[in-house]
TIVO-2410 file (N, C-alpha, C; in nm, 3 decimals):
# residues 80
REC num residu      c1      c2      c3 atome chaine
REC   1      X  -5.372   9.240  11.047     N      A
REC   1      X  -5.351   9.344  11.146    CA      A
REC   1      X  -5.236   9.436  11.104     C      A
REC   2      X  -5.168   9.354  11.040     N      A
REC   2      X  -5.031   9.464  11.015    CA      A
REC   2      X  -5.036   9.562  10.915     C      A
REC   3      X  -5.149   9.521  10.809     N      A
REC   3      X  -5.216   9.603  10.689    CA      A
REC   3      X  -5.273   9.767  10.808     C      A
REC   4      X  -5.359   9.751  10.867     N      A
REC   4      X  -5.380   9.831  10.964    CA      A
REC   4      X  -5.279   9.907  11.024     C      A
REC   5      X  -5.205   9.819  11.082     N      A
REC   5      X  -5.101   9.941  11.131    CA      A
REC   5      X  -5.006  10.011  11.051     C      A
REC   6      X  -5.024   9.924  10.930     N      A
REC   6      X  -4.900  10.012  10.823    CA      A
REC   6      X  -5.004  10.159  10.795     C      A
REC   7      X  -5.145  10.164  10.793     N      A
REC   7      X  -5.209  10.248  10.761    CA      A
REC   7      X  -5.146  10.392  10.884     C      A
REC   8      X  -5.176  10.319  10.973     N      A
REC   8      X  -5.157  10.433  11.102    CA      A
REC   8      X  -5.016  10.513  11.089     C      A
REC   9      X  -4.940  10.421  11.063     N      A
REC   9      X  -4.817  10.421  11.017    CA      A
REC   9      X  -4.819  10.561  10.934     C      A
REC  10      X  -4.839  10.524  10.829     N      A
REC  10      X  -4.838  10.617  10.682    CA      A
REC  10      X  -4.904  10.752  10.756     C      A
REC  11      X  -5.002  10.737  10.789     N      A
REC  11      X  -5.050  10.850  10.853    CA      A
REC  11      X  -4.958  10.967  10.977     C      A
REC  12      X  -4.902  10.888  11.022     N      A
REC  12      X  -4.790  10.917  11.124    CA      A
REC  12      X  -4.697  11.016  11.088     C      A
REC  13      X  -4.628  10.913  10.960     N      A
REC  13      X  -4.517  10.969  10.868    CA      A
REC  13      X  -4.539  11.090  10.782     C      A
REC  14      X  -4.669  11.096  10.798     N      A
REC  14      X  -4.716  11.213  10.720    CA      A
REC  14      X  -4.673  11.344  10.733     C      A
REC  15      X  -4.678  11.356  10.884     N      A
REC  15      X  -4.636  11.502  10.993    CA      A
REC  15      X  -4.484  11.536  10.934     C      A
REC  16      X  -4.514  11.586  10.879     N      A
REC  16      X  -4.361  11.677  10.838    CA      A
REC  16      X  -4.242  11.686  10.949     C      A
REC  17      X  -4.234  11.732  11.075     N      A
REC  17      X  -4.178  11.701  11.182    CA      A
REC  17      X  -4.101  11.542  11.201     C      A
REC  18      X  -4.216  11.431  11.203     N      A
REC  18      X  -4.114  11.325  11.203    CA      A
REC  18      X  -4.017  11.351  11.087     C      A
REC  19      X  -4.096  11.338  10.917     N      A
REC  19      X  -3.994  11.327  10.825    CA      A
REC  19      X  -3.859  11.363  10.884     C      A
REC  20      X  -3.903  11.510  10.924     N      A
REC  20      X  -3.732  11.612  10.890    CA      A
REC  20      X  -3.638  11.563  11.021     C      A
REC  21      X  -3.706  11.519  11.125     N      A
REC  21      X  -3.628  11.493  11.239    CA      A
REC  21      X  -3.587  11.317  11.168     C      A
REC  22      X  -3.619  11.244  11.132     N      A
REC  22      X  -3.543  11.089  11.106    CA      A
REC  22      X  -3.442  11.152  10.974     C      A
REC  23      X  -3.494  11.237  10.903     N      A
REC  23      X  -3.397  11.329  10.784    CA      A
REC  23      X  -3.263  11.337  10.807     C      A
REC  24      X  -3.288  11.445  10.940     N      A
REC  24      X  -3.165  11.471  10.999    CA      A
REC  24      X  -3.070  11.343  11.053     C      A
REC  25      X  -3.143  11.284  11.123     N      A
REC  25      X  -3.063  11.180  11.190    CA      A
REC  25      X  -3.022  11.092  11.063     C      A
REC  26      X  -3.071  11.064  11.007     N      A
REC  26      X  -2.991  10.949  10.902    CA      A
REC  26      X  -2.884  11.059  10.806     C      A
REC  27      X  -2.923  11.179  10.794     N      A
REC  27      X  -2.812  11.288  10.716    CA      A
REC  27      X  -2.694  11.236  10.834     C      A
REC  28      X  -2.671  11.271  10.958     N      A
REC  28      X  -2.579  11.230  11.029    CA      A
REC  28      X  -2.506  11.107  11.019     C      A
REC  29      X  -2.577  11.031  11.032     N      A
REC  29      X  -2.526  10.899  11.054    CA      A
REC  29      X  -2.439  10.844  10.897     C      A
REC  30      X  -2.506  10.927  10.790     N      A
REC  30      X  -2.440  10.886  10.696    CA      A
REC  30      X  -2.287  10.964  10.632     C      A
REC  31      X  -2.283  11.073  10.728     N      A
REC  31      X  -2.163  11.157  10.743    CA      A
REC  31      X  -2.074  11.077  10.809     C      A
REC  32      X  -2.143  10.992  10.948     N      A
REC  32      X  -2.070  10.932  11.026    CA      A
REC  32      X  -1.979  10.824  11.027     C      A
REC  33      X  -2.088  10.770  10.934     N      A
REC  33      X  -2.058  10.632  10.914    CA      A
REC  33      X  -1.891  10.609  10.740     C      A
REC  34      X  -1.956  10.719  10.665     N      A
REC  34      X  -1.850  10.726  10.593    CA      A
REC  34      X  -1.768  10.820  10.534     C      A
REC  35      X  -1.761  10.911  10.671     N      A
REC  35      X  -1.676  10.992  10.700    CA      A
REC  35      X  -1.563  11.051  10.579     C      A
REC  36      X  -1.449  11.074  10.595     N      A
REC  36      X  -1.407  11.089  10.454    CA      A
REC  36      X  -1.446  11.051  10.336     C      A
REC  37      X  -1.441  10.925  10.369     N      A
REC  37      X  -1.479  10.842  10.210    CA      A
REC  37      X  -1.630  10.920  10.129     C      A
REC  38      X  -1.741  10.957  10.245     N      A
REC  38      X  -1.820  11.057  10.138    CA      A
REC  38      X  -1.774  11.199  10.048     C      A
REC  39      X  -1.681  11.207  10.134     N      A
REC  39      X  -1.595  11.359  10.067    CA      A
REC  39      X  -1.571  11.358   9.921     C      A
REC  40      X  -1.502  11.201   9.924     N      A
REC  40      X  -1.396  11.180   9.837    CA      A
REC  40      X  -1.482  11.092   9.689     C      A
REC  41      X  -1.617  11.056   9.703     N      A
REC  41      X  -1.737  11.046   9.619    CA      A
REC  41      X  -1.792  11.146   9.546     C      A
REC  42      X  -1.819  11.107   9.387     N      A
REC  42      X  -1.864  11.137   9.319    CA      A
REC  42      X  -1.998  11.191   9.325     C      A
REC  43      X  -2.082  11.302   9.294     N      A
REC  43      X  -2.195  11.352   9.346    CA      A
REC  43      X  -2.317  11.241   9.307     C      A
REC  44      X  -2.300  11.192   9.202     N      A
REC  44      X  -2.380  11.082   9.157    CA      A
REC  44      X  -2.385  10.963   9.221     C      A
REC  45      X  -2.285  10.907   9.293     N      A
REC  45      X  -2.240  10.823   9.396    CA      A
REC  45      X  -2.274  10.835   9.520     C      A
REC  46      X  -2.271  10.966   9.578     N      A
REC  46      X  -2.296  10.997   9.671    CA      A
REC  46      X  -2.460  10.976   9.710     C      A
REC  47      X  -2.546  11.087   9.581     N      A
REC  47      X  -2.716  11.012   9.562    CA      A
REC  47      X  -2.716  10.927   9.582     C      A
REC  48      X  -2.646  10.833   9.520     N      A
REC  48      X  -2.739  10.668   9.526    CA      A
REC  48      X  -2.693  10.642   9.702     C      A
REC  49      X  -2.580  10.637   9.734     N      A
REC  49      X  -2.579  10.593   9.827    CA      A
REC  49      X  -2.687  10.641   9.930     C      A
REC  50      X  -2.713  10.786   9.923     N      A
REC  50      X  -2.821  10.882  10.044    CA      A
REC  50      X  -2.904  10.776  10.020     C      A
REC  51      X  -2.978  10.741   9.881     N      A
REC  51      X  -3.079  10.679   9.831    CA      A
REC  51      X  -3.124  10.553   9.924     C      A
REC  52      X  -3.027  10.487   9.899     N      A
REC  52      X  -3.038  10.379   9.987    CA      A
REC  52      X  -3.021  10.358  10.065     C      A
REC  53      X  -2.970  10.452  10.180     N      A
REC  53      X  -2.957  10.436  10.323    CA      A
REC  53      X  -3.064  10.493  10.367     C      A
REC  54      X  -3.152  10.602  10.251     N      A
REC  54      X  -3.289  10.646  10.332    CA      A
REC  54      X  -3.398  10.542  10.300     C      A
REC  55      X  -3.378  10.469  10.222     N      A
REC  55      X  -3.479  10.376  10.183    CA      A
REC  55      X  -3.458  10.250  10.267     C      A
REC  56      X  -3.351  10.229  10.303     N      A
REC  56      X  -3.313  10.108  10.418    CA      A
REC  56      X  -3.387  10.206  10.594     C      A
REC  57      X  -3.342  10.323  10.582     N      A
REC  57      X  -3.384  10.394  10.731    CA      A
REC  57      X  -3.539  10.419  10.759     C      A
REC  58      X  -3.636  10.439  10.669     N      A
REC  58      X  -3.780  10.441  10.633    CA      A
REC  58      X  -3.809  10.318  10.662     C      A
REC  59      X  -3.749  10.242  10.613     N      A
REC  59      X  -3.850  10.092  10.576    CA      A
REC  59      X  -3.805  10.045  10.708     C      A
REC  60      X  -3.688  10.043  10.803     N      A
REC  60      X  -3.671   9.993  10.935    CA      A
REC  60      X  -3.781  10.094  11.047     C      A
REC  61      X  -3.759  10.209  10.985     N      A
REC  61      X  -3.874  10.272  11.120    CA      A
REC  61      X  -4.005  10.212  11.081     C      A
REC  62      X  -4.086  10.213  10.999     N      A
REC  62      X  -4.191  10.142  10.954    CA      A
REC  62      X  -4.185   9.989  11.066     C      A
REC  63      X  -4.104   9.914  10.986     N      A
REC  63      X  -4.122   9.788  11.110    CA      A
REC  63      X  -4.074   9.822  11.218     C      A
REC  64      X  -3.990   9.877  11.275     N      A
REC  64      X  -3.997   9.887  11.451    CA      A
REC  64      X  -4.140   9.979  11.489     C      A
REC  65      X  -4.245  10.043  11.419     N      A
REC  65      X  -4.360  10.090  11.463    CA      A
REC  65      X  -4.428   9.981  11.470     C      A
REC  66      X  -4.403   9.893  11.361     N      A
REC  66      X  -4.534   9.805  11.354    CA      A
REC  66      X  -4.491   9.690  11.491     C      A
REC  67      X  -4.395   9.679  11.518     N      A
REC  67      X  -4.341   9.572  11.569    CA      A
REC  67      X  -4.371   9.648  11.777     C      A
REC  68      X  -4.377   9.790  11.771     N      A
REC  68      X  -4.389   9.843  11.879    CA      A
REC  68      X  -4.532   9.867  11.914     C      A
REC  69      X  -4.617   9.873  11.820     N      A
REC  69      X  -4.727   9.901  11.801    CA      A
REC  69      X  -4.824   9.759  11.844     C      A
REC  70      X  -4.754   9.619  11.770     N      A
REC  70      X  -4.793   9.520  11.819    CA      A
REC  70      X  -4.787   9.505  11.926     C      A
REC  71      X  -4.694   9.486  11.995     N      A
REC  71      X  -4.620   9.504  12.156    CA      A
REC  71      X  -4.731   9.570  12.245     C      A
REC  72      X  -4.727   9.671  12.194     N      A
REC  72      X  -4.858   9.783  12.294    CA      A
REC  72      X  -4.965   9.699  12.315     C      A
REC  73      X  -5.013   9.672  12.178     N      A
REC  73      X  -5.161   9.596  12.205    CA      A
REC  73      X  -5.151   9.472  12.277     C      A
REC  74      X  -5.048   9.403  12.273     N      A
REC  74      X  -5.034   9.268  12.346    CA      A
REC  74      X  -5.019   9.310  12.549     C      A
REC  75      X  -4.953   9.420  12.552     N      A
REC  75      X  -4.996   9.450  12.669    CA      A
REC  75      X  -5.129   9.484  12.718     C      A
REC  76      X  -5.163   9.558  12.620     N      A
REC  76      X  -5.276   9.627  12.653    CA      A
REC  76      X  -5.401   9.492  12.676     C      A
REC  77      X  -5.415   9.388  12.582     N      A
REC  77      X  -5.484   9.302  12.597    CA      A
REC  77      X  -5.428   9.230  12.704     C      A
REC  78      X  -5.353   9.223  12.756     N      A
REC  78      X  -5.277   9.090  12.887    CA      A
REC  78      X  -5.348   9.159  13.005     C      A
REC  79      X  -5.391   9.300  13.015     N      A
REC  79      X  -5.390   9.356  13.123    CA      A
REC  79      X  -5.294   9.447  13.222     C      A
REC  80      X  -5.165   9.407  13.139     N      A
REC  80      X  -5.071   9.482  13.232    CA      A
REC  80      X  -5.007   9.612  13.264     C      A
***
């Protein structure tokens, strides 16, 4: 089932709109979070780090869809 929803998923992520709006928000958060200290980084340093905080921020929205997506259907099948 989760093969499935990763599909829906992908499809989702597709819409240019989500991209640029989770874009933005993780551009923030990574200003936020290391505030000076990104200033004071090397431009090459700085990449990797974007790198991996967008590749950690993707791969968490991915499972909270799949994980919200499950959820739905378990209501939806309970009846409630």
């Amino acid at each position: 089932m989760d093969e499935a929803i990763e599909e829906i998923y992908k499809y989702f992520v597709q819409e240019k709109q989500f991209r640029r709006d989770l874009t933005t928000k993780v551009e923030r958060e990574i200003d936020a979070t290391y505030g000076e200290e990104w200033k004071e980084m090397e431009k090459k340093q700085q990449e990797r780090q974007k790198e991996k905080a967008f590749r950690i921020a993707f791969e968490a929205e991915k499972c909270g869809f799949i994980k919200g997506f499950q959820y739905a259907v378990r209501l939806f099948m309970s009846g409630r």
